[in-house]
Steps between C-alpha positions, in 0.01 A plus 500: 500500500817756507593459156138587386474827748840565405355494107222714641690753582634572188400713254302369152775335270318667233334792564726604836149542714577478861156540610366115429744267424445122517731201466438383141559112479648421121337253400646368187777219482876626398747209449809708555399496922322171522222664558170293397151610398219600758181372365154486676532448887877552457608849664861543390774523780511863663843474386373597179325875564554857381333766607249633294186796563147343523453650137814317378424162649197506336679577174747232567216226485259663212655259217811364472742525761796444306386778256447731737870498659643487110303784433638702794875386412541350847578150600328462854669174537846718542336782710 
């Protein structure tokens, strides 16, 4: 639970809100970390947060996770 109110206490990766920020699980799988897939019931490890505003979060899980970070140009894996 200190890792994600440490996250919390960050400003928005994105949008650099400090007002709302949430720990934002990734979600998607990236072979370069071992890191696997969450699917349905599977909450991926708090390891794997970034902070992001309410609005941003929401953003983050619109469509396609892995177009959403290309589109920004950041790798949250590496955050």
């Amino acid at each position: 639970m200190e890792h994600l109110d440490y996250i919390r206490g960050l400003s928005c990766l994105i949008c650099r809100d400090n007002t709302s920020t949430q720990a934002a699980h990734i979600r998607f799988s990236d072979a370069r970390v071992g890191k696997t897939e969450s699917g349905m019931g599977r909450k991926p490890d708090d390891c794997w947060t970034v902070p992001l505003c309410g609005d941003c979060h929401r953003l983050q899980h619109s469509g396609s996770e892995r177009a959403f970070w290309r589109e920004l140009k950041l790798d949250p894996i590496f955050v």
